[in-house]
N, C-alpha and C positions, 0 to 999 in steps of 0.2 A: 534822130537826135532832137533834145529840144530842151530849151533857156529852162534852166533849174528851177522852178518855181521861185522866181528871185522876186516878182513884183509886190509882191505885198510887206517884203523887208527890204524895198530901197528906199524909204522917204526920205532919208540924206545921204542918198549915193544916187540918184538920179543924174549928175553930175560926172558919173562915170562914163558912161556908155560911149565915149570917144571910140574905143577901137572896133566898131560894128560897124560903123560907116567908114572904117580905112581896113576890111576885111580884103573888100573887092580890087585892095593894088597890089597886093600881095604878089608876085609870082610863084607861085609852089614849083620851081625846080632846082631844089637843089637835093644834097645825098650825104647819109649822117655816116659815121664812122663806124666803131666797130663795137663800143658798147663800154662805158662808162672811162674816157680817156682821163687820165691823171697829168699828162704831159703838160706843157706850155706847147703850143701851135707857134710856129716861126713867122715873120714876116710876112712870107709868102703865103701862107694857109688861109685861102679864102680871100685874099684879095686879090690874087690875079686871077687870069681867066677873061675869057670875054670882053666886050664892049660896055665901057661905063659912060658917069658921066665926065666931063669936060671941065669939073670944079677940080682942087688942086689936092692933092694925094694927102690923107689924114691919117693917122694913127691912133686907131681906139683897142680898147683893151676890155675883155669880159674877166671879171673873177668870181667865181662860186663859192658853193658848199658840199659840191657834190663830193662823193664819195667811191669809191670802187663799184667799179660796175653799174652802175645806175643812169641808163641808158637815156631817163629825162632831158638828161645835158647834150645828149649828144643832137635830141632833137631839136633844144634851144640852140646849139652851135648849128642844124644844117640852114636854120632860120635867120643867123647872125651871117653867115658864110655866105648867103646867098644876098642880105643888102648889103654886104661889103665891096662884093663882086660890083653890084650894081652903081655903088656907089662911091667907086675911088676910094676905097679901103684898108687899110692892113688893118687884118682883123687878128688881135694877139688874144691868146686864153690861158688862164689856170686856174687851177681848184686847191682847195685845202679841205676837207669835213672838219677840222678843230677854227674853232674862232681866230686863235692867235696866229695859224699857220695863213688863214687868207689873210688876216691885216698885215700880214708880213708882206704877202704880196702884193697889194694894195698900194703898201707903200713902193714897192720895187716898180712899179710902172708910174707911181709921182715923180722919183728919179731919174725916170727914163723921160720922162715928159710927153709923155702922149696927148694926144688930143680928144679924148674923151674917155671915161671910165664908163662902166655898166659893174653894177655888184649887185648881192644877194644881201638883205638882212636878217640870215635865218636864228643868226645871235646876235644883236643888234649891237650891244654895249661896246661889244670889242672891236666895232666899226668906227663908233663915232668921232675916236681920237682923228683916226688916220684919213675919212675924209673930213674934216675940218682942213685938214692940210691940203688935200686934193684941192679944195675948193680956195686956200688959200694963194695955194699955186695957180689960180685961173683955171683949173681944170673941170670944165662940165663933168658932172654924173650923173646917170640914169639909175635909177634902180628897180630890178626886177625881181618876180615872184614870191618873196616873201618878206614881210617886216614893212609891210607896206603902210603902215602908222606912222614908222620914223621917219619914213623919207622925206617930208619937209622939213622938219626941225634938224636933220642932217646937212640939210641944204643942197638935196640932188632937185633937179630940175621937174623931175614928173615920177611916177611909179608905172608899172604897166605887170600886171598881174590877174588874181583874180580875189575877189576879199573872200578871205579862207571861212571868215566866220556864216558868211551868208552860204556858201559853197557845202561847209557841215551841216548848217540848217536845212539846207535843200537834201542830204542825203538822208537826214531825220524823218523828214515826210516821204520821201520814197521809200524808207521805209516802212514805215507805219501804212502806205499802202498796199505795202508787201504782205502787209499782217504779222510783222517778227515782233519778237517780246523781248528777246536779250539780246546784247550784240557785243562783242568784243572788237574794240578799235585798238589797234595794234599802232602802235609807236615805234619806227623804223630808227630815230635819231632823239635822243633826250635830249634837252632843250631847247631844242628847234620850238621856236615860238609859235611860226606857220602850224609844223602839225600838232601841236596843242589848242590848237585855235579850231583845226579843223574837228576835233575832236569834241571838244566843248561844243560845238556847234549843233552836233549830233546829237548832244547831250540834252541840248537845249530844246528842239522840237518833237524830238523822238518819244512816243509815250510811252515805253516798256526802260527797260534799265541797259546802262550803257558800260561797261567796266574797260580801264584801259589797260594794254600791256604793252612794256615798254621791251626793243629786242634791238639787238646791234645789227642795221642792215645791212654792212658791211659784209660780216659774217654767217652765209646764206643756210650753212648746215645746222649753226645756232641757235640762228630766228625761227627755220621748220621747227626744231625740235622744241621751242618753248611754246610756239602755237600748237603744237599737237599735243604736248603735255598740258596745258591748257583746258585744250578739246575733250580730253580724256579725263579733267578730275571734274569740269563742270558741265554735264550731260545735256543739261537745256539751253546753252547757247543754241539760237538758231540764225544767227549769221558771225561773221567776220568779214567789218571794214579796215581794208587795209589803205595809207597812205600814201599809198607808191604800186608802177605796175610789177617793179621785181619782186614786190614782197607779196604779191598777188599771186604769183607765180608758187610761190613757196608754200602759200595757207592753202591750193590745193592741196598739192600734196600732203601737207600737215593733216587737211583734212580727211586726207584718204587712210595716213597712217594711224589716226584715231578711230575712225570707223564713223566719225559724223557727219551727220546730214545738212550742217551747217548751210547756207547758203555762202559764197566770198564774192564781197562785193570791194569795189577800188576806187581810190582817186588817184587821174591818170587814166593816159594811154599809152599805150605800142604795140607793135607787132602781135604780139605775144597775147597780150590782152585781147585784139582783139578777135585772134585763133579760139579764143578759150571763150567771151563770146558767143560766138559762133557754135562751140559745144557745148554749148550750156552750162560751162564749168565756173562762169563769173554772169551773175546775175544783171551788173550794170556798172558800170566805170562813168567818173565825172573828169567831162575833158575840160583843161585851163588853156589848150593851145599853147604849148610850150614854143613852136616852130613860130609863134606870134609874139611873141614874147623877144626873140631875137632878135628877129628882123625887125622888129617896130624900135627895139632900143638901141640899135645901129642908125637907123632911118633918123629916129627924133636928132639923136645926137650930129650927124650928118645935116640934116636941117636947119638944126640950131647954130652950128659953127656957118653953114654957110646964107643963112638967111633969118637968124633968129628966132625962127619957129618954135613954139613949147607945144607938143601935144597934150591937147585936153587943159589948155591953159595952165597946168600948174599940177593939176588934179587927177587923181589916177585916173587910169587906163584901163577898164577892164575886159581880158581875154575871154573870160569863163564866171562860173563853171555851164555847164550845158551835160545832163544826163544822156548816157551813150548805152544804148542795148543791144541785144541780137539781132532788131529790125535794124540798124545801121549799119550790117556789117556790110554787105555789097555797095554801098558808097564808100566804106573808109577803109576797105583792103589795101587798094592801092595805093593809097598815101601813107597809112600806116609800115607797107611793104620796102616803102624806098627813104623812110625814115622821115617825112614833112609831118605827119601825126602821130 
């Protein structure tokens, strides 16, 4: 594994790099679910358990954007689950994929009054009414992995992610060392701001031509079948970056059922990705540390309520990206296996 050639485009993000030197408190044991949950987690889920600390029992709440089956969440919850544990917690969760379904619930935990929020800005607009309120109500927020621009002008306390745009550009040059000349970056969710970002990004270093296609990730037999119709009317693709591992998963086979020799390459990790890895079925996957992502947005918020801590002073947080290949796979079996990567 190794830091995405990010140094020559941080000259104002130098300022990130908070969460490399809070890598090492981590504890990696905890165990993710069963693969892309839609529920609300109860009270209990993830806050009990074990020996915490001795500060007085808090109620924080995660809400997403995930979608059916998208197994990223579940690694950010085993991440969330395991500082909640740690840390005198009820850890609550839900998801919406439509903007107006998470701001719903969003709001539904300012009414409950919880003591700290964590959200996603992957459509930002339709956030910013409902935390205005959060924050009106005294309610900290964090917010994680994407939309990481509006997080202060929303008024969450820090971001903790990876900057999607540097993260694209790093997949640009690995490729171009790859020596590809076309590439099709597939768009799991329209108007996801993140992976339009991440895509442009691509766009931007990449010397050959970049074309996107946009597919409902929800709907897994959908998405194969427009990457493979794809694959089939335009012959000189020779990669597909996909941004996400389920859809990774899909543009093999897409790619099998075209007959091209496509390279698929990912952002993100799991299990799955890194079996395929390993068979040389995905060329290189860019990890963001989702399982860090959790835990650290539980952790700050936790901090904050009980000692006033801001990680990284104000300023994001960055997990990723970090270029992941076949030579990594016997380090990241195991973690990938029990759901922490």
């Amino acid at each position: 594994m190794r830091t995405a050639r990010v140094a020559r485009r941080t000259r104002t993000r130098t300022r990130t790099r908070t969460a490399a030197a809070l890598v090492a408190v981590v504890a990696l044991a905890g165990c993710s679910g069963s693969g892309g949950k839609d529920d609300e987690d109860g009270p209990g889920d993830g806050g009990g358990g074990g020996k915490g600390v001795g500060t007085p029992r808090l109620k924080i709440a995660m809400v997403t954007h995930s979608g059916e089956g998208d197994t990223f969440w579940d690694i950010v919850r085993s991440g969330a689950k395991q500082a909640a544990r740690k840390d005198n917690v009820d850890f609550l969760y839900a998801n919406d994929k439509e903007a107006k379904g998470q701001a719903e619930l969003v709001q539904s935990f300012v009414d409950k009054k919880v003591d700290g929020l964590i959200v996603t800005l992957a459509k930002p607009e339709a956030m910013k009414s409902v935390l205005g309120k959060a924050r009106a109500a005294g309610i900290p927020v964090v917010t994680i992995n994407s939309g990481g621009e509006f997080s202060e002008e929303f008024g969450a306390l820090s971001h903790i992610g990876q900057d999607e745009s540097v993260a694209g550009e790093a997949v640009g040059d690995e490729l171009d060392t790859r020596g590809k000349k076309k590439v099709l970056c597939v768009i799991h969710e329209q108007g996801n701001v993140s992976l339009e970002q991440r895509c442009a990004g691509v766009e931007k270093t990449f010397g050959g031509s970049v074309e996107n296609l946009n597919v409902e990730g929800t709907n897994a037999p959908g998405a194969q079948s427009s990457i493979s119709a794809k694959l089939q009317a335009t012959e000189d693709i020779d990669a597909v970056v996909t941004l996400g591992a389920p859809i990774a998963a899909l543009s093999v086979k897409a790619r099998e059922d075209a007959g091209s020799e496509a390279e698929v390459d990912t952002f993100d990790l799991n299990a799955e990705v890194v079996k395929r890895l390993k068979a040389k079925e995905v060329g290189f996957a860019v990890d963001q540390q989702p399982y860090l992502q959790g835990y650290l947005a539980v952790d700050e918020l936790w901090l904050y309520e009980t000692n006033a801590n801001v990680l990284g002073g104000g300023e994001p947080v960055l997990t990723g990206p970090a270029i992941v290949t076949g030579k990594d796979v016997p380090k990241l079996e195991k973690y990938t296996a029990r759901g922490t990567r």
